[in-house]
TIGU-145452 format. One line per 3 residues: their letters; for each residue x, y, z of N, C-alpha, C. Coordinates in Angstrom, 2 decimals, m for minus. Example, Ala and Ser with C-alpha at 12.3 -4.5 7.8 and 13.67 -1.06 7.14 Angstrom:
BEGIN
AS = 13.19,m5.69,7.80,12.30,m4.50,7.80,13.20,m3.30,7.80; 12.85,m2.25,7.08,13.67,m1.06,7.14,12.90,0.03,7.87
***
This chain:
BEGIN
XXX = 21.96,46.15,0.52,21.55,47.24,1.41,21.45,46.75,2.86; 21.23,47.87,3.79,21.68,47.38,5.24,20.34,47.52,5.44; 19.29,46.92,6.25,18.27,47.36,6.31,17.95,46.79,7.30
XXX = 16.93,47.92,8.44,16.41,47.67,9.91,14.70,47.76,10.04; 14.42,46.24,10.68,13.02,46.17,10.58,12.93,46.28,12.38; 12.22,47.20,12.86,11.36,47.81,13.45,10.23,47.06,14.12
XXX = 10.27,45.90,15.07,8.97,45.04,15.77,8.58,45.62,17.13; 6.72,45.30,17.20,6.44,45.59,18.91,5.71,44.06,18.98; 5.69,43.74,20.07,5.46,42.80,20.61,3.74,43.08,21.24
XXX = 2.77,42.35,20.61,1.77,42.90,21.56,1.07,42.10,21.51; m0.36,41.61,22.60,m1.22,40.67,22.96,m1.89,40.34,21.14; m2.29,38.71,21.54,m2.60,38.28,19.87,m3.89,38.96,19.33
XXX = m4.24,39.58,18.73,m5.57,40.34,17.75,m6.32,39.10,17.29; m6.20,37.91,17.69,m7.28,37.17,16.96,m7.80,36.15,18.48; m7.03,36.80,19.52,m8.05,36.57,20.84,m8.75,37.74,21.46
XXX = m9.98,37.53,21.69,m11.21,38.50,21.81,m10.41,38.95,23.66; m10.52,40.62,23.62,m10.01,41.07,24.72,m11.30,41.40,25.43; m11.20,41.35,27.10,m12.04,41.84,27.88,m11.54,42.96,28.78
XXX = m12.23,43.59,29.42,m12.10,44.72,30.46,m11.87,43.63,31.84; m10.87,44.40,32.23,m11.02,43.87,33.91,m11.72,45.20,34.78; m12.93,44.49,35.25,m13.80,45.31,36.01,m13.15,45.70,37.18
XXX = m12.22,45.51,38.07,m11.83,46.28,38.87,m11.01,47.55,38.45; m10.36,47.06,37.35,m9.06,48.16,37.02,m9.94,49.37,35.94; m10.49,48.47,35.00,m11.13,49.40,33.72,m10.50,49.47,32.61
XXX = m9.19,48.69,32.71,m8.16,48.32,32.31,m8.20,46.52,31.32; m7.54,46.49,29.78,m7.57,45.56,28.91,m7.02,44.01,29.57; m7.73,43.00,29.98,m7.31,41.85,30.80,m6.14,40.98,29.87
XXX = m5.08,41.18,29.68,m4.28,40.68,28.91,m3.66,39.67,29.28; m3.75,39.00,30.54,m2.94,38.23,31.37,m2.77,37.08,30.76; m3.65,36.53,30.18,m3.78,34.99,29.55,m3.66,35.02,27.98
XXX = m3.17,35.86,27.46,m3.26,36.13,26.42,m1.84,36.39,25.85; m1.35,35.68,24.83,m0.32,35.18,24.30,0.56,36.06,23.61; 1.16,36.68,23.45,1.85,37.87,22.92,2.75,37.38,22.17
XXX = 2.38,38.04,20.62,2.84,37.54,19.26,2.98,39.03,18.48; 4.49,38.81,17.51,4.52,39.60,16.46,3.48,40.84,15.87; 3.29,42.10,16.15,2.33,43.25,15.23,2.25,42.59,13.88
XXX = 1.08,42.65,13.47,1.16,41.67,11.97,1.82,43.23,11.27; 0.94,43.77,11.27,1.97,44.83,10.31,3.41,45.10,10.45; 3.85,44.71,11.41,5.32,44.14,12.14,6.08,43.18,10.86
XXX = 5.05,41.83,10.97,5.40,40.86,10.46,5.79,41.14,8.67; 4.30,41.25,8.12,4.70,42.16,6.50,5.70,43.03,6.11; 5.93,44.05,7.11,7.47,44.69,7.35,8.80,43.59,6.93
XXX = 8.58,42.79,8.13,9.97,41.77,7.79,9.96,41.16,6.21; 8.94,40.83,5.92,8.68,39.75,4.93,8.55,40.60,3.72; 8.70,41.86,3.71,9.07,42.76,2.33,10.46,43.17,2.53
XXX = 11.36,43.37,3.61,12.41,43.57,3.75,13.58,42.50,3.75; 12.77,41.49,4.04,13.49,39.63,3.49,13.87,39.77,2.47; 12.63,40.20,1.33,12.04,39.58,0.01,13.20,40.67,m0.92
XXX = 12.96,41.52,m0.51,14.37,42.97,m0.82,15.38,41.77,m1.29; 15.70,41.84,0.58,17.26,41.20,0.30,17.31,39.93,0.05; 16.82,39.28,m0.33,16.87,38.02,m1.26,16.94,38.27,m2.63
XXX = 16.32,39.33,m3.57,16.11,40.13,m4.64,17.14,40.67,m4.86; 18.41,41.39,m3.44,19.29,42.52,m3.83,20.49,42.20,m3.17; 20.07,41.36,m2.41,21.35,41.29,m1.38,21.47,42.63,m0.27
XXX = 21.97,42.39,0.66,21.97,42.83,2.28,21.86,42.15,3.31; 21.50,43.01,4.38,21.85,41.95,5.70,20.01,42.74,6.48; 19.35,42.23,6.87,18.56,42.41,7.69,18.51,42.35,9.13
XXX = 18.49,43.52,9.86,18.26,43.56,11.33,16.93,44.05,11.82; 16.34,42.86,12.94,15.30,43.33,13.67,15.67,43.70,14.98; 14.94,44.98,15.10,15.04,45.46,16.68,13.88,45.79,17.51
XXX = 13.87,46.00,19.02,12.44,46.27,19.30,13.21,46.95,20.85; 12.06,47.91,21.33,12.03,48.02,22.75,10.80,47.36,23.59; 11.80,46.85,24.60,11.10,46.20,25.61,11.87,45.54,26.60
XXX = 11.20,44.34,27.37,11.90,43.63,28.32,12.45,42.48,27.98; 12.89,41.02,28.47,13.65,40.14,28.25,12.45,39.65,27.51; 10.70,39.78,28.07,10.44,38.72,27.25,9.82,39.18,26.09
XXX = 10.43,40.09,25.34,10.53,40.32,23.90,11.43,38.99,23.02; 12.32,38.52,24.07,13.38,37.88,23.15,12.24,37.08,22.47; 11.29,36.70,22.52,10.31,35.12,22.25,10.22,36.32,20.33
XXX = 9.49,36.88,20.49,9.23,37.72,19.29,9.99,38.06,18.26; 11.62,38.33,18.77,12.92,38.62,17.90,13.59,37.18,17.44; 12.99,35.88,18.12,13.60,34.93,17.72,12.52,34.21,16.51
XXX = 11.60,34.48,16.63,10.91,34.00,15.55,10.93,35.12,14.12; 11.09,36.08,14.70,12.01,37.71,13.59,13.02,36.25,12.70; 13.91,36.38,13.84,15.38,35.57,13.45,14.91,33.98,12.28
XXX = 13.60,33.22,12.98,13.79,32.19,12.32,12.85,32.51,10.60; 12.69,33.93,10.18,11.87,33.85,8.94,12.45,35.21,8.57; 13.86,35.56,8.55,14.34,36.09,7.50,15.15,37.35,8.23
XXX = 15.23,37.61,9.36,16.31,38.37,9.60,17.39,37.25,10.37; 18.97,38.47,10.27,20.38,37.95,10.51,20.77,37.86,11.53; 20.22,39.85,11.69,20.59,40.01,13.76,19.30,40.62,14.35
XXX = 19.63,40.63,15.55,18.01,40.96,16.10,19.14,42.14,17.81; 18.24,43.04,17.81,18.78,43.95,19.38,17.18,43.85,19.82; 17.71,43.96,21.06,16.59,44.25,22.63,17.32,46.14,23.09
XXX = 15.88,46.43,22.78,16.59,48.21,23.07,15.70,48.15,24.29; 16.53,47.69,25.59,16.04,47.10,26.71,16.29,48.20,27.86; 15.29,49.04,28.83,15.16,49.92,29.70,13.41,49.62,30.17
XXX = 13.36,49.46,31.35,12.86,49.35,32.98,11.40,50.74,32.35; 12.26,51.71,31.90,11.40,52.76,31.68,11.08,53.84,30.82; 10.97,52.48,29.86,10.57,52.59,28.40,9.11,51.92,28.40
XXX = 8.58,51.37,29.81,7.06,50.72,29.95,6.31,51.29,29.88; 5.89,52.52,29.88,4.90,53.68,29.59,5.10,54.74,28.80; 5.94,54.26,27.77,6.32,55.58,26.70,5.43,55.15,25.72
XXX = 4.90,56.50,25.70,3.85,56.34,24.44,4.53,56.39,23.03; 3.98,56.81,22.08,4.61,56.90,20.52,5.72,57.73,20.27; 4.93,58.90,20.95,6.68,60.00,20.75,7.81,59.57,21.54
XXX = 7.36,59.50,22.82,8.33,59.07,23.13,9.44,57.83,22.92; 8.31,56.64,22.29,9.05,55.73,21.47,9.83,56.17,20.18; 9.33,56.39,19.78,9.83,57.70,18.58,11.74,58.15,18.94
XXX = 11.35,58.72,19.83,12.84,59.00,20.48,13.74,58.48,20.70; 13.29,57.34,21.80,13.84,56.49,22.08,14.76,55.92,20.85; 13.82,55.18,19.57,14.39,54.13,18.87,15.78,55.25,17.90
XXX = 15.04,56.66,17.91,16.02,57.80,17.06,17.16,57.83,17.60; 17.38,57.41,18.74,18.42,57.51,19.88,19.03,56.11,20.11; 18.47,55.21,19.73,19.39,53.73,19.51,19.66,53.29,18.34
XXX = 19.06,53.83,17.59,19.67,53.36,15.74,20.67,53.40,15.82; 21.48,54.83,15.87,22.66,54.84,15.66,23.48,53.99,16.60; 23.42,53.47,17.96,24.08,52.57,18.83,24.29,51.30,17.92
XXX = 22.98,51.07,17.43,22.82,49.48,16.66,23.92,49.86,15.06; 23.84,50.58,15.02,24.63,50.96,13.23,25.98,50.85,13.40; 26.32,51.61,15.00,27.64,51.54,15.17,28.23,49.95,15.85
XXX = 27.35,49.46,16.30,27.31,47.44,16.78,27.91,47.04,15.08; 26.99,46.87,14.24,26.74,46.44,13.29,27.99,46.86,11.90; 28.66,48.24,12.20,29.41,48.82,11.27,28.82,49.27,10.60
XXX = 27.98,49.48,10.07,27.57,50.06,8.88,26.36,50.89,9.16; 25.77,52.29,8.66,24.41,52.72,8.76,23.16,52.06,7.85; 22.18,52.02,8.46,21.03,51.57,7.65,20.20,52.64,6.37
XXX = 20.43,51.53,5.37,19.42,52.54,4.00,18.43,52.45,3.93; 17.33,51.70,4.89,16.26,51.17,5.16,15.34,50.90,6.66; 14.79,52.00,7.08,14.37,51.23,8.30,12.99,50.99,8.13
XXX = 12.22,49.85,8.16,10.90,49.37,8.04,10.32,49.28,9.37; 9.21,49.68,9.52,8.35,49.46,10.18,6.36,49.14,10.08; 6.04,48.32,11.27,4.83,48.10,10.46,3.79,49.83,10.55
XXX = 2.39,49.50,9.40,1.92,50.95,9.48,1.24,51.73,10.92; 1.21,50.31,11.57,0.43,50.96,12.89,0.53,49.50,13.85; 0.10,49.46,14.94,0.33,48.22,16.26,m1.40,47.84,16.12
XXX = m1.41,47.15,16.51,m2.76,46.34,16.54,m3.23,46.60,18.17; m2.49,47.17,19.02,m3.27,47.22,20.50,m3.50,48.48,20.57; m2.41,49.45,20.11,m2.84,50.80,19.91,m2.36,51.38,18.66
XXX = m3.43,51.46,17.94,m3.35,51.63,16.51,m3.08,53.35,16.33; m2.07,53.74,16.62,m2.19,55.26,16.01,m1.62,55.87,14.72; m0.15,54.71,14.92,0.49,55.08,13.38,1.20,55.89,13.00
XXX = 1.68,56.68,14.82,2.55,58.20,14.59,4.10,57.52,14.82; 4.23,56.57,15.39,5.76,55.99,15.81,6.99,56.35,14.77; 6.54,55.54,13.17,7.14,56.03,11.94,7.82,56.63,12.15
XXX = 6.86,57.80,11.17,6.94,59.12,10.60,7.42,60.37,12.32; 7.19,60.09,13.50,7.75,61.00,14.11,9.26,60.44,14.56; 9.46,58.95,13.93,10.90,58.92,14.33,11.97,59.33,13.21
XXX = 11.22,59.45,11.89,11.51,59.40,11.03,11.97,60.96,11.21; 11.00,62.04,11.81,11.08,63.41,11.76,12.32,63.72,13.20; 12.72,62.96,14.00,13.61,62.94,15.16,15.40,62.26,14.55
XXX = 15.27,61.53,13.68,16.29,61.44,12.79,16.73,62.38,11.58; 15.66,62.80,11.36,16.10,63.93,10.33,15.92,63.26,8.70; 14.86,62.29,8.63,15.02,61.47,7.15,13.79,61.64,6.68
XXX = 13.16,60.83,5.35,12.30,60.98,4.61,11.40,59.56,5.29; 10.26,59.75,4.93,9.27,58.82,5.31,8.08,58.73,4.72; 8.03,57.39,4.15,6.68,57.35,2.80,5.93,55.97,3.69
XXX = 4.46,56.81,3.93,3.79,55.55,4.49,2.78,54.60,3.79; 2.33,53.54,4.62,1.27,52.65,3.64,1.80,52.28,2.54; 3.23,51.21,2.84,4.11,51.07,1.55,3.82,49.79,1.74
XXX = 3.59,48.95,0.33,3.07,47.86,m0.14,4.35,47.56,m1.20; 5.29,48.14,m1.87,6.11,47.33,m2.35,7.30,48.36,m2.98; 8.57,48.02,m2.96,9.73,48.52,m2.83,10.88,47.93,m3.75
XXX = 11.27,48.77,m4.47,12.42,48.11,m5.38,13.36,49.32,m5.56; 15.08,48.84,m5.83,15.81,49.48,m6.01,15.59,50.41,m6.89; 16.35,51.71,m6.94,16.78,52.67,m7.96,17.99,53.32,m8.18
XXX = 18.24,54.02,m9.12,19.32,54.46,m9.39,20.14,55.16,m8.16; 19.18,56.02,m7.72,19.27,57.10,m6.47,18.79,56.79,m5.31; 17.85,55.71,m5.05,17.84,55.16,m3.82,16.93,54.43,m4.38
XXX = 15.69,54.09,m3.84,14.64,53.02,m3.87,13.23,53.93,m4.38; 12.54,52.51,m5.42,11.06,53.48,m5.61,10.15,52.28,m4.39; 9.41,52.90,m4.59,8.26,52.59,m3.08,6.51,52.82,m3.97
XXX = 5.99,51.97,m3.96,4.99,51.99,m4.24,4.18,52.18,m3.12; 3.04,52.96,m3.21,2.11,53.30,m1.73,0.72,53.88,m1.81; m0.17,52.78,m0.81,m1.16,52.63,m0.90,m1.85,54.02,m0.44
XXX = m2.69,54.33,m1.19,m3.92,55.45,m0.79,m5.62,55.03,m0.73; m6.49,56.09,m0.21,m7.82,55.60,m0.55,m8.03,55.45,m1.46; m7.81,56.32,m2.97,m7.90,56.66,m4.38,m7.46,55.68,m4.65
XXX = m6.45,55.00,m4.71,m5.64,54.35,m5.27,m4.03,54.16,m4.93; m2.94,54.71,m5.66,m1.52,53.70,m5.60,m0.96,55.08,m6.00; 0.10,55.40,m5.38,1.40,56.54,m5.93,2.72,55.29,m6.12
XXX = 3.09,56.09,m7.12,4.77,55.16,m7.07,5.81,56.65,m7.29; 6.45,56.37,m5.75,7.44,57.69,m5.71,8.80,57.20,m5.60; 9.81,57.95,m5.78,11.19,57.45,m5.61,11.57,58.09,m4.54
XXX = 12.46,57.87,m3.64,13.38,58.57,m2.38,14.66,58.02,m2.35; 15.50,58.55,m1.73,16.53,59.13,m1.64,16.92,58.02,m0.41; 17.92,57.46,m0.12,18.16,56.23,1.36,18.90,57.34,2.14
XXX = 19.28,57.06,3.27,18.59,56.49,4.17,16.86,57.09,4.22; 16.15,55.85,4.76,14.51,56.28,4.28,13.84,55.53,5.11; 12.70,56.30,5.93,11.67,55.11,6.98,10.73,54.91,5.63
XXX = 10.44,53.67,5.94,8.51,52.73,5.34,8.24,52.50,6.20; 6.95,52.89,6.59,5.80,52.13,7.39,4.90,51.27,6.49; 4.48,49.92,6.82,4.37,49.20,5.90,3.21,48.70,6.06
XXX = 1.73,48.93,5.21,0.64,48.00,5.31,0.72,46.89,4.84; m0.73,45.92,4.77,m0.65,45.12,3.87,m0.57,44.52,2.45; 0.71,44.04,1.73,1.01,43.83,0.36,0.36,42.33,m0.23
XXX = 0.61,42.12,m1.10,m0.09,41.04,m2.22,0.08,40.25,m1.68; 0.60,39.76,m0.62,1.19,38.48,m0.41,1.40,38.41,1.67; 1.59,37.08,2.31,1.58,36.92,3.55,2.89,36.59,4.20
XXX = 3.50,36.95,5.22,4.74,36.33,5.57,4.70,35.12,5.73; 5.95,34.73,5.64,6.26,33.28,5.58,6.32,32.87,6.88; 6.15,31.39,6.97,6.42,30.54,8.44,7.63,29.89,8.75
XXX = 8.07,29.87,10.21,9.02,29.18,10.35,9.00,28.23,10.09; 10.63,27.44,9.74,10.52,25.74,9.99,10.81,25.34,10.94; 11.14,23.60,11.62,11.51,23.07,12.49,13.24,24.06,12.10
XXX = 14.06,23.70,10.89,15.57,24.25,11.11,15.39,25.22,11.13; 14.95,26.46,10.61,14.34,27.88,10.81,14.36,28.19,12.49; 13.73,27.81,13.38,13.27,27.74,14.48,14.63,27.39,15.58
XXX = 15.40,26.18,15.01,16.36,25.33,15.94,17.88,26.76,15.40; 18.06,26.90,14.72,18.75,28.33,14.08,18.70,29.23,14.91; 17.65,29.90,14.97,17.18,31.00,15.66,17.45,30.84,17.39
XXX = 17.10,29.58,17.63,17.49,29.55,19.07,18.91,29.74,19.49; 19.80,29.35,18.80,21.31,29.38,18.74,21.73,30.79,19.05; 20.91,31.60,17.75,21.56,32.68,17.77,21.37,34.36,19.12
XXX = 22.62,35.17,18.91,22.22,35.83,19.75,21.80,37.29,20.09; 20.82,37.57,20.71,19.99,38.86,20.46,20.51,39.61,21.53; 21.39,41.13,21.27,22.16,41.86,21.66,21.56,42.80,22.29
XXX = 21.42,43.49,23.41,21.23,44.35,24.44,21.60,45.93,24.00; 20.57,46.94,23.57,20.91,48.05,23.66,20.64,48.69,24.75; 21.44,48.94,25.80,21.37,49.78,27.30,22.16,50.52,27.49
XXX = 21.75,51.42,28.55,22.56,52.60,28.84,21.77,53.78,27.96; 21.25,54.17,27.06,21.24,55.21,26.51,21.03,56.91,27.27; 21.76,57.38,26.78,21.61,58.58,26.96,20.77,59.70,26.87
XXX = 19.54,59.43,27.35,18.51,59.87,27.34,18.16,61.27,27.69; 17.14,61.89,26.88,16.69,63.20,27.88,15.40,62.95,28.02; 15.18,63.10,29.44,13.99,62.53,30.68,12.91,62.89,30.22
XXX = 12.73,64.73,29.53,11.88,65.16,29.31,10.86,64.65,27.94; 11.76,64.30,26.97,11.67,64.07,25.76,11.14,62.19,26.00; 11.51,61.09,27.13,11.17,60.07,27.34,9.69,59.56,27.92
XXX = 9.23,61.21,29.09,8.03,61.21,29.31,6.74,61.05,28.30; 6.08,60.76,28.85,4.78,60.32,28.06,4.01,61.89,27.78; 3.77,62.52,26.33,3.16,63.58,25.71,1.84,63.21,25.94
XXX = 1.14,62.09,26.39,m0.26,61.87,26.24,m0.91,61.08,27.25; m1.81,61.00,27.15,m2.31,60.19,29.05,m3.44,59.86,28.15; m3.50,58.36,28.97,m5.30,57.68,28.55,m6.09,58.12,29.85
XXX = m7.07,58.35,29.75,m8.07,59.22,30.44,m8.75,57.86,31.17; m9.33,57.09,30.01,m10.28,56.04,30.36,m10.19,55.26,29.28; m10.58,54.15,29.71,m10.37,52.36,28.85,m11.92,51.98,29.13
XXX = m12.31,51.72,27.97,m14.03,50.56,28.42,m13.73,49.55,26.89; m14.65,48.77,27.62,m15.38,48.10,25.71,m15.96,48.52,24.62; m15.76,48.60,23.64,m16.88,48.71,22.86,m18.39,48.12,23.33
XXX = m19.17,49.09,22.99,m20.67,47.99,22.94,m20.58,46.78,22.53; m21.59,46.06,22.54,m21.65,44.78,21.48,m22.84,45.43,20.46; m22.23,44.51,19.48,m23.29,45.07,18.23,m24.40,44.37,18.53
XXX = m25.35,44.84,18.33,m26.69,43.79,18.45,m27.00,43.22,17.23; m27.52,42.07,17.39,m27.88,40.59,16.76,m28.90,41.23,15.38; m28.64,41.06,14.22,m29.54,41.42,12.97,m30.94,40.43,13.17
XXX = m31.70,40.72,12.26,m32.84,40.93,11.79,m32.94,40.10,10.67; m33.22,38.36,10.66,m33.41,37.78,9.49,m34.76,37.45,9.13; m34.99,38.01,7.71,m36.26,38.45,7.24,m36.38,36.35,5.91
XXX = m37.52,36.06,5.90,m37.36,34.87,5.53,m39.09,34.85,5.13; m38.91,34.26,4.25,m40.55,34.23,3.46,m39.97,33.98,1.71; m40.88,33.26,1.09,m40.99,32.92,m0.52,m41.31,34.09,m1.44
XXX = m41.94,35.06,m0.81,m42.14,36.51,m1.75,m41.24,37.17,m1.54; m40.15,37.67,m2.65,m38.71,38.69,m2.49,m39.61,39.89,m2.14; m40.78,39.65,m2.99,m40.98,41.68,m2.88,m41.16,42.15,m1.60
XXX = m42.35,40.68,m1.30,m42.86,41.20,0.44,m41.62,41.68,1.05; m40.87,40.68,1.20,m39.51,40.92,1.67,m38.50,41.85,2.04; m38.21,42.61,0.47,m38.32,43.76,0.32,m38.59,44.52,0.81
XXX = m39.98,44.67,0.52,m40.59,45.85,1.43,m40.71,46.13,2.83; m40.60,45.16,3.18,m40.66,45.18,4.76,m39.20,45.29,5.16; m38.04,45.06,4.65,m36.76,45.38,5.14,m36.67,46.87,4.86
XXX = m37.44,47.40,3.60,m37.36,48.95,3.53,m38.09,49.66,4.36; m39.64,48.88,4.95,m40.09,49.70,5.68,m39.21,49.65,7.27; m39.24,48.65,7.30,m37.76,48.36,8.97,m36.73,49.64,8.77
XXX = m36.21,49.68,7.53,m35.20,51.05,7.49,m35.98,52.33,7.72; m36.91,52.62,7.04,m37.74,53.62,7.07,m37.58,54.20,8.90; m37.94,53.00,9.18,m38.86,53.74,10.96,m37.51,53.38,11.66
XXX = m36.43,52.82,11.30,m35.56,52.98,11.98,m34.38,54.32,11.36; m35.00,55.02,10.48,m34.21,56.36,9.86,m33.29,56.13,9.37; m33.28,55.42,8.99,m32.01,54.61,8.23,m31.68,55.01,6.81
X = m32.46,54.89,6.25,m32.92,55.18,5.20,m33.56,56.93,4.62
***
């Protein structure tokens, strides 16, 4: 199967972000910009496919040149080809409009590539702005089916079954290819590059989707951020310590009590 994994590039989630007090605005400057993990699980179930089934895996992304850092480490842990769906003013498109955008370069990349994709993966949501509509509204701008919170995927007669996560529990549905997944987290973690993994990847080369034929209206941003702050900080708990559980007890119930907690 031909199958297209779907990356954003965004500041790392396991460095603590601050406000810049002049702007009001997320201080990202020093802060290292790595793979959407739900990005990453994407690739690493769409690897695991085609190692299982055979195909060719392509990662793509919109952004600027220095996306390439993100598509080459794509390249060194399990995809073939990698595109830059590269435009100046694609920097403030929110979801729909990303949405569009990528509905509007698939087919550029299918026709690069020869062949259409039976698979486009993406992760379930971005870690800087978690909304989770990108998918399923590109999915609805292409005209295809889209099953989200997919945790694991195997061939079928008629296209692919898709197992997918709920609050309740697990559906296992079948669909029909061509087909978007948005992809949470499954049983297992992506893999790491190697030193040859890595020296590979540098070689190879990540192809330029430009020019597109855009409509302006449909590229504008549907949504505006109003205002950016911090969260509060949580305040510091309450450790209760003494040899009597009951006392103990009771006094953490009466603490709930007068704080209405309870």
């Amino acid at each position: 199967m031909e199958i297209l994994v779907l990356i954003k590039q965004v500041p790392d989630d396991s460095v603590e972000v601050t406000v810049n007090p002049s702007t009001g605005a997320p201080d990202l400057a020093e802060i290292t910009p790595v793979v959407n993990a739900f990005d990453t699980y994407a690739l690493e179930m769409a690897a695991r496919f085609k190692e299982a089934n055979g195909g060719t895996v392509t990662v793509a992304s919109i952004g600027g040149d220095e996306v390439d850092t993100g598509l080459r480490n794509c390249l060194s842990v399990g995809a073939d080809k990698a595109y830059l769906i590269k435009d100046d003013s694609f920097k403030d498109a929110d979801s729909t409009a990303k949405a569009y955008i990528l509905s509007q370069a698939i087919p550029k990349i299918e026709e690069a590539n020869g062949a259409k994709f039976d698979m486009i993966f993406t992760g379930l949501e971005a870690t800087d702005y978690a909304g989770g509509l990108t998918g399923p509204q590109m999915a609805e701008d292409l005209g295809l089916g889209c099953v989200t919170s997919v945790i694991a995927v195997d061939p079928a007669d008629n296209g692919v079954t898709i197992k997918q996560e709920t609050e309740s529990g697990y559906n296992v549905v079948e669909a029909a290819t061509p087909v978007v997944l948005t992809v949470t987290k499954p049983d297992y973690d992506p893999r790491y590059p190697t030193m040859k993994t890595k020296r590979a990847a540098r070689k190879m080369t990540i192809a330029r989707v430009e020019g597109l034929d855009l409509d302006a209206a449909k590229t504008a941003p549907a949504t505006k951020v109003v205002k950016q702050y911090a969260p509060p900080k949580r305040q510091a708990g309450v450790k209760l310590t003494g040899d009597d559980i009951n006392e103990i007890t009771m006094k953490a119930i009466g603490m709930m009590a007068d704080a209405k907690a309870i």
